[in-house]
C-alpha positions as CSV (number, residue, x, y, z in Angstrom):
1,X,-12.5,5.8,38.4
2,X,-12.8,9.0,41.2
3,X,-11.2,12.1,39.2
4,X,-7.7,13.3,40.6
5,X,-7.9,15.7,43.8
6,X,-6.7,18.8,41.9
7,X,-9.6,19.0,39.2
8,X,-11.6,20.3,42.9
9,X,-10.1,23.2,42.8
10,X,-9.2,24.0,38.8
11,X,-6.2,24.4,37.2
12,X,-4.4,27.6,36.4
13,X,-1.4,29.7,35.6
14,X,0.5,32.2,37.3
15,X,3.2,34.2,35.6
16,X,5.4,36.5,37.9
17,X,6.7,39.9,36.8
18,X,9.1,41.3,39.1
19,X,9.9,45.0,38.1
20,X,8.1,48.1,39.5
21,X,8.6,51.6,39.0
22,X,9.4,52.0,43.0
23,X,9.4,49.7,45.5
24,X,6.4,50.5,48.2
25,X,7.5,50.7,51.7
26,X,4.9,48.3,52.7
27,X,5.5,45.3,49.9
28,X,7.0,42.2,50.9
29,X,6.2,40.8,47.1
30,X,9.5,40.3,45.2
31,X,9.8,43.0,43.1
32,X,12.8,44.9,41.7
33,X,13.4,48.4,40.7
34,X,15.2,48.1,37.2
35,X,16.5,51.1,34.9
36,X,16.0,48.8,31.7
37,X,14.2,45.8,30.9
38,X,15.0,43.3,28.0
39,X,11.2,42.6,26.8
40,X,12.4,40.4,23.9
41,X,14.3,38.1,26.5
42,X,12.0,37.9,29.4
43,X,8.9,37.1,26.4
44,X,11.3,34.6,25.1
45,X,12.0,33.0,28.9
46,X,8.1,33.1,29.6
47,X,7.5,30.9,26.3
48,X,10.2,28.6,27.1
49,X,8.2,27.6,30.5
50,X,4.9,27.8,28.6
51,X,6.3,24.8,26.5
52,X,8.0,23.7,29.3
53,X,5.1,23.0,31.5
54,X,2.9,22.2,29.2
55,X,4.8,19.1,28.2
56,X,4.6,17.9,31.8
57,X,0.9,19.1,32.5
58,X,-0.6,18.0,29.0
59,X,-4.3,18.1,28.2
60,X,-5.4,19.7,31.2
61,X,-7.9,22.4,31.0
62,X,-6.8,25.6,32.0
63,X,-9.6,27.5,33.6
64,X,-7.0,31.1,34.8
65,X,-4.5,33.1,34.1
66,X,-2.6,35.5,36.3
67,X,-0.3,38.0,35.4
68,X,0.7,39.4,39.1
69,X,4.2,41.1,40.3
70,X,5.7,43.5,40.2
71,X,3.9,45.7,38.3
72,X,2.3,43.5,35.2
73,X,1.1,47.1,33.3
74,X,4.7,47.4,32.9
75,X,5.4,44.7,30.2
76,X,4.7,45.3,26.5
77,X,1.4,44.2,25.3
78,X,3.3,42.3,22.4
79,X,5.0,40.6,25.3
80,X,1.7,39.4,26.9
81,X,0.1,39.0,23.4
82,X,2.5,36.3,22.8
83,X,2.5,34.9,26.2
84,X,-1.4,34.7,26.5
85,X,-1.2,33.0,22.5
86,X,1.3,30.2,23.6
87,X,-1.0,29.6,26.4
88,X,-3.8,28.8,24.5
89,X,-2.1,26.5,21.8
90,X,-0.2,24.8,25.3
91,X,-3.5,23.7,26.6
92,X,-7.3,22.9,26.2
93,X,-8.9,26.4,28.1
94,X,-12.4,27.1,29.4
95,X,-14.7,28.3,27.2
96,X,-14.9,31.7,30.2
97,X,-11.3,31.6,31.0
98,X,-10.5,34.4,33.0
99,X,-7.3,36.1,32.2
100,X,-5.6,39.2,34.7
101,X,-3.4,41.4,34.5
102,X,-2.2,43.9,37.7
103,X,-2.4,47.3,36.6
104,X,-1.1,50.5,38.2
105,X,-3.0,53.3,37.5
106,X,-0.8,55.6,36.6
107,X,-1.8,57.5,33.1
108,X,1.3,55.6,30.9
109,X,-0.2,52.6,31.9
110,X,-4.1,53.0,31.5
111,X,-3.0,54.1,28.0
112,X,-1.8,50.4,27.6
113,X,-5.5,49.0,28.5
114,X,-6.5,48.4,25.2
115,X,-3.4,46.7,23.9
116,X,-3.6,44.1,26.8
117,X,-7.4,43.9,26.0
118,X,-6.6,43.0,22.5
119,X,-4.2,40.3,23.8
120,X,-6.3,38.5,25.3
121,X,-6.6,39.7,29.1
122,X,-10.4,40.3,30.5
123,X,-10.1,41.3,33.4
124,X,-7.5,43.7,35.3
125,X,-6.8,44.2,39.0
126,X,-5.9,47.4,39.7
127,X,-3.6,48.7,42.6
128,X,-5.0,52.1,44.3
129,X,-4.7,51.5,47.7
130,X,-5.6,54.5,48.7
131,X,-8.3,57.3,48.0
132,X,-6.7,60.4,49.6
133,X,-3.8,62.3,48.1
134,X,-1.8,62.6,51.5
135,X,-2.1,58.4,52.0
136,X,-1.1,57.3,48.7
137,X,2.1,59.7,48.9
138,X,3.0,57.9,52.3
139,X,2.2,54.8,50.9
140,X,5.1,55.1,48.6
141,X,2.6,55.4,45.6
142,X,3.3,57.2,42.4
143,X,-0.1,57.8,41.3
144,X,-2.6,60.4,42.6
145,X,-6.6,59.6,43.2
146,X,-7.2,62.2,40.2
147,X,-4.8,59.5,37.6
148,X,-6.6,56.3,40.0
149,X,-10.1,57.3,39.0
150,X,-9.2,58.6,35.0
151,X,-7.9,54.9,34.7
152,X,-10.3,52.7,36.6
153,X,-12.9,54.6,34.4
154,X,-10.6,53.5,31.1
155,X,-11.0,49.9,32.6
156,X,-13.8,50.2,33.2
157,X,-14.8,50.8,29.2
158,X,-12.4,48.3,28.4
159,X,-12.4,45.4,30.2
160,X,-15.2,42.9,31.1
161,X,-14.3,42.6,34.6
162,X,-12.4,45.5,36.7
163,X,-11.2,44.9,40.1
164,X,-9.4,47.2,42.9
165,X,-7.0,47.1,46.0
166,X,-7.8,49.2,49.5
167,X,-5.5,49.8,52.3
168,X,-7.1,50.3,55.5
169,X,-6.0,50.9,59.0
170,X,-3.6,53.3,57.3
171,X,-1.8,55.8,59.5
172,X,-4.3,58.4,61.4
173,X,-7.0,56.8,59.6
174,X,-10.5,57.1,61.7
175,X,-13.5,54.6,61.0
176,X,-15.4,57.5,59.9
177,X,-12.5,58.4,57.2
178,X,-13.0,54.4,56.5
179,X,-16.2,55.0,56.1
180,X,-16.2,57.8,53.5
181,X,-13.2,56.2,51.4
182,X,-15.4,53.0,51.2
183,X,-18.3,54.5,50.2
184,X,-16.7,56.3,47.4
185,X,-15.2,53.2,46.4
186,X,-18.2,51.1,46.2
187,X,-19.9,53.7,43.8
188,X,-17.5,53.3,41.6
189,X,-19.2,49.9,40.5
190,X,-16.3,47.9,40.7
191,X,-17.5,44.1,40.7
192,X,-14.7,43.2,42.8
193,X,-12.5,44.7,45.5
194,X,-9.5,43.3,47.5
195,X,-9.6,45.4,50.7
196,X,-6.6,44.8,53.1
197,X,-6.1,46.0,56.7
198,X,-2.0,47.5,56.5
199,X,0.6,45.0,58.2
200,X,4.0,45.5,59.2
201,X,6.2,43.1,57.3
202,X,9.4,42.5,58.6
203,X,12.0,43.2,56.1
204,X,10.2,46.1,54.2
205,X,10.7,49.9,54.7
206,X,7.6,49.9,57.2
207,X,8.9,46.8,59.2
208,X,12.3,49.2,59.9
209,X,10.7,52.5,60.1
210,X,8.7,50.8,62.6
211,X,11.3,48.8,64.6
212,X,13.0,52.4,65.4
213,X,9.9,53.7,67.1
214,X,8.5,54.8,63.4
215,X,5.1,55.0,61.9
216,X,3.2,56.7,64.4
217,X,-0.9,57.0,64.3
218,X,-1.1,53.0,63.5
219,X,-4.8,52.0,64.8
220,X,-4.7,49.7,67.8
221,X,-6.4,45.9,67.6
222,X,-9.6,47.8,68.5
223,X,-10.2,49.7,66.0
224,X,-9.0,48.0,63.2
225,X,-11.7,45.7,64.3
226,X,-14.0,48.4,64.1
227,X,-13.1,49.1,60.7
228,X,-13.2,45.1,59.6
229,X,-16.9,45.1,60.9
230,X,-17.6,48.4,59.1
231,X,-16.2,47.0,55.9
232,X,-18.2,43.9,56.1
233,X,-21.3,45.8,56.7
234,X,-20.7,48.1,54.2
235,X,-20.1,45.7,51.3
236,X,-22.9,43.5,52.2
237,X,-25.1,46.7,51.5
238,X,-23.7,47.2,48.3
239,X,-24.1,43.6,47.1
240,X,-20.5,42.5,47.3
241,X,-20.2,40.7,50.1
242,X,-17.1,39.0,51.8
243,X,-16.3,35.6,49.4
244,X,-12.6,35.6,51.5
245,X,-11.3,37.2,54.4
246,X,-10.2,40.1,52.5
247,X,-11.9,39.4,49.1
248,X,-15.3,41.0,48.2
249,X,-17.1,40.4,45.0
250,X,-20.7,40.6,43.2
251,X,-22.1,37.5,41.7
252,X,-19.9,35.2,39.4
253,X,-17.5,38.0,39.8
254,X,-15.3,36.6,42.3
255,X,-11.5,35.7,41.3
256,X,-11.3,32.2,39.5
257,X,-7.9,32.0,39.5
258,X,-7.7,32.9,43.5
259,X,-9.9,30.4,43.9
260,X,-7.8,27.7,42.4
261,X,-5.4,28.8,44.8
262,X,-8.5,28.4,48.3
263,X,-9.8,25.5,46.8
264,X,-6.1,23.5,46.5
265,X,-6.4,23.0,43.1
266,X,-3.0,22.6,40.6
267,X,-1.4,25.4,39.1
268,X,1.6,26.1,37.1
269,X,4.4,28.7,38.6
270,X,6.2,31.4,36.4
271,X,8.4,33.8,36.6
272,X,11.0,34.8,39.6
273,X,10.1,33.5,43.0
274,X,6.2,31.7,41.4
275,X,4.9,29.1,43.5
276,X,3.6,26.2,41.9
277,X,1.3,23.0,42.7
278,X,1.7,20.1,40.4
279,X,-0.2,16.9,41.0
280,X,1.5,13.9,38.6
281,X,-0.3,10.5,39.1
282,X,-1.0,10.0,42.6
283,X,1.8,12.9,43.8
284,X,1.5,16.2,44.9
285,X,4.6,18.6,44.5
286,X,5.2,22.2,46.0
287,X,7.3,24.1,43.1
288,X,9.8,26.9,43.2
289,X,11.5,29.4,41.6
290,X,14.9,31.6,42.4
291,X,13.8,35.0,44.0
292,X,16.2,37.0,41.6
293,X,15.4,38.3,38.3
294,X,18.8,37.5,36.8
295,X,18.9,34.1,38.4
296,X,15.8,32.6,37.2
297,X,16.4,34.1,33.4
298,X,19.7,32.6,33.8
299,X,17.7,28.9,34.7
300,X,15.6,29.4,32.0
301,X,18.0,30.4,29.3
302,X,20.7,27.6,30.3
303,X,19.0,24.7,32.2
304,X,16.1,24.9,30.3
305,X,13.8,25.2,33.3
306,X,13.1,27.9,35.6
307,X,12.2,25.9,38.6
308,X,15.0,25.5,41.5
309,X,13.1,23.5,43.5
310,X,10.6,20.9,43.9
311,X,9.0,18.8,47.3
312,X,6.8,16.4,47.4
313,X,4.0,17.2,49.7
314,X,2.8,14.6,52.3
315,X,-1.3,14.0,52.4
316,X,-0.9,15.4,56.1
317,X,0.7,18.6,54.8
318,X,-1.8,18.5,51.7
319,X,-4.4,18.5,54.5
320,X,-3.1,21.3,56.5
321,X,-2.8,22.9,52.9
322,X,-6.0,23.2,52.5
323,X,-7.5,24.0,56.0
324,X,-5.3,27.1,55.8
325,X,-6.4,27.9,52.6
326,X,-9.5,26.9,52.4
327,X,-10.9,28.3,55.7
328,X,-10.3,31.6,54.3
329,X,-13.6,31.0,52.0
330,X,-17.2,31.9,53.0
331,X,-17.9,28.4,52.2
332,X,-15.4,27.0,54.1
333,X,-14.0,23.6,53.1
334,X,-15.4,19.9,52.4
335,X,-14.7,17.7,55.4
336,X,-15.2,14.5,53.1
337,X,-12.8,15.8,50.9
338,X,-10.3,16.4,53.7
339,X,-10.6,13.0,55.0
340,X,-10.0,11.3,51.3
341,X,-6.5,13.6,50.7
342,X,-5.4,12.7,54.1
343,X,-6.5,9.0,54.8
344,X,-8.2,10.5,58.1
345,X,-10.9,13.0,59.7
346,X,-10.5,16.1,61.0
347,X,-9.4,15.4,64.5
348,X,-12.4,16.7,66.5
349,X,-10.5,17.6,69.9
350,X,-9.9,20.9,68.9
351,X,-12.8,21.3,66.8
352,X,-16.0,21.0,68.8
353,X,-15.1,24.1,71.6
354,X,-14.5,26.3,68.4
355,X,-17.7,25.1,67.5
356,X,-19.4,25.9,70.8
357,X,-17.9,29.3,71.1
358,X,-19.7,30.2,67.5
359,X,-16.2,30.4,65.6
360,X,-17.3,27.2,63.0
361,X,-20.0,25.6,62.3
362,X,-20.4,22.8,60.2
363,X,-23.2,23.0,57.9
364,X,-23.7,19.0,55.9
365,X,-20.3,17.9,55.0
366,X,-18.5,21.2,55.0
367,X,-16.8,23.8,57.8
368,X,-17.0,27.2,57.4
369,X,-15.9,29.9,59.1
370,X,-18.8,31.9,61.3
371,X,-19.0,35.7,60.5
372,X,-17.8,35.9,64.3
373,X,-14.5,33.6,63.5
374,X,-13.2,34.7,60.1
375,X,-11.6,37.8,61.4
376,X,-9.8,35.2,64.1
377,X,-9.1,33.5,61.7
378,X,-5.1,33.1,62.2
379,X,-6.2,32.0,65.6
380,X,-8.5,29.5,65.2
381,X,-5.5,27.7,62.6
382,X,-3.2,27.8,65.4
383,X,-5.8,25.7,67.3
384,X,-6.4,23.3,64.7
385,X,-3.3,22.6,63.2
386,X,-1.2,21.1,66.1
């Protein structure tokens, strides 16, 4: 008997927090400023969908963990103490089971490290975004570079595996100020780094400063292609070269639990507005969860379940599923694989002139990306899924 779709990818968990000290001007992530929190109630909701999901996903082994938001260094360690010990009595886990938290760096929170260490977390993803004073202060951050570097170095002692954010294409930012914040980045011997060129979501602070004529000093297409290239090159040197389009990492140290999500694997949705995949039997279902805080504690606490929604997902929309996600990989995704989640091939019509113009490439039974087509990569999706 062929082993279900989803054990290709892994199976994982991803619990939401919502609250943040401020909201930053560029974040489209659901996140709420709060003055109080009731830790006792949101620990007590968490465990309730621990049981919850475990009962309908038994026995599977759970390779991940994610604690995202929000701002996860906000919660108690008890809180993710007990979260992180249901976990493991809910299901069989990997003997290397990676477990994140996001951290601010802010000096509160780096004086939590140890507490979420001794809960069970190895490995923290840490939100700097910026290395210059004047760009984290427009950038709606509360920490300084002095506070970013005291707690990645905390981490850093801490933790088995650190990771940080970059910004770039910030505001006035030249390639050679790129250049400089990069270097000093990648000699702080992180083993991973998320670097992200700034967009302009619709519906933040950013997206209206900018639809009034706001924001002035953004680089043009140009030369935020300059500074992809530069970022490429650079990491490469250092040994951390591109695993995603925006994902850099040493070896073994890239994201499991991302990967779960590029490799359309199955994994379990927590918290307000958490996405889930959920493959029962031969079924593939897209989960969901109300976007406000109070709403999905109230689902929790009355219904018994935190989800609000649930689709099945077609194999032509599990297909598309995973060239989206998947393409987004160095290594691209596995054309055999494609064919058996969909019933049919990859339709080759708009394949093969990507192929001649040195976007993809197929190398044996997989398509990848070409260094020349991952930062097209949005493009090159619009062509193939029609």
């Amino acid at each position: 008997m062929s082993r279900p779709d989803w054990e290709e990818g892994g199976f994982g968990l991803y619990i939401h927090w919502p609250f943040c000290q401020a909201k930053c001007p560029y974040c489209d992530f659901n996140s709420h400023v709060v003055a109080q929190i009731d830790q006792d109630r949101w620990k007590r909701a968490y465990l309730s969908e621990v049981e919850r999901l475990a009962t309908e996903l038994p026995g599977r082994t759970l390779q991940s963990v994610f604690f995202g938001g929000g701002t996860p260094s906000l919660m108690a360690p008890e809180t993710v103490a007990a979260v992180v010990d249901a976990i493991r009595k809910a299901w069989p886990v990997a003997n290397d089971i990676e477990i994140t938290l996001e951290a601010n760096p802010t000096s509160v929170e780096a004086g939590r490290f140890r507490g979420y260490r001794d809960a069970g977390v190895n490995r923290v993803s840490m939100g700097i975004q910026a290395l210059n004073d004047d760009d984290l202060r427009r950038l709606g951050r509360l920490h300084s570079v002095a506070e970013a570097r005291t707690a990645f170095d905390i981490a850093r002692h801490v933790f088995d595996r650190v990771s940080f954010d970059l910004i770039y294409a910030r505001q006035h930012q030249t390639v050679g100020d790129w250049r400089a914040e990069l270097t000093e980045a990648l000699s702080m011997a992180a083993d991973h780094l998320s670097l992200y060129q700034l967009t302009i979501e619709p519906g933040t602070a950013f997206g209206d400063r900018f639809a009034k004529g706001g924001l002035k000093g953004l680089p043009d297409d140009d030369l935020g292609a300059d500074m992809y290239a530069l970022t490429q090159d650079l990491c490469d040197k250092a040994g951390l070269p591109a695993y995603e389009v925006s994902n850099h990492a040493g070896d073994m140290a890239q994201s499991r639990h991302n990967l779960i999500y590029w490799r359309a694997g199955d994994w379990g949705g927590i918290g307000p507005g958490a996405h889930g995949r959920h493959t029962i039997g031969d079924q593939r279902f897209a989960t969901e969860t109300a976007l406000s805080p109070m709403e999905w504690l109230l689902h929790v606490e009355k219904q018994g379940s935190g989800e609000s929604a649930r689709t099945g997902v077609s194999p032509e929309d599990q297909g598309t599923e995973y060239l989206m996600m998947g393409l987004r990989l160095a290594e691209g995704i596995d054309l055999a694989r494609y064919q058996r989640m969909t019933g049919d091939a990859l339709d080759t019509t708009h394949l093969k002139p990507l192929i001649e113009d040195g976007f993809l490439e197929i190398i044996g039974s997989r398509l990848r990306t070409t260094d020349a087509g991952r930062p097209l990569l949005n493009a090159i999706l619009r062509d193939l899924i029609v």
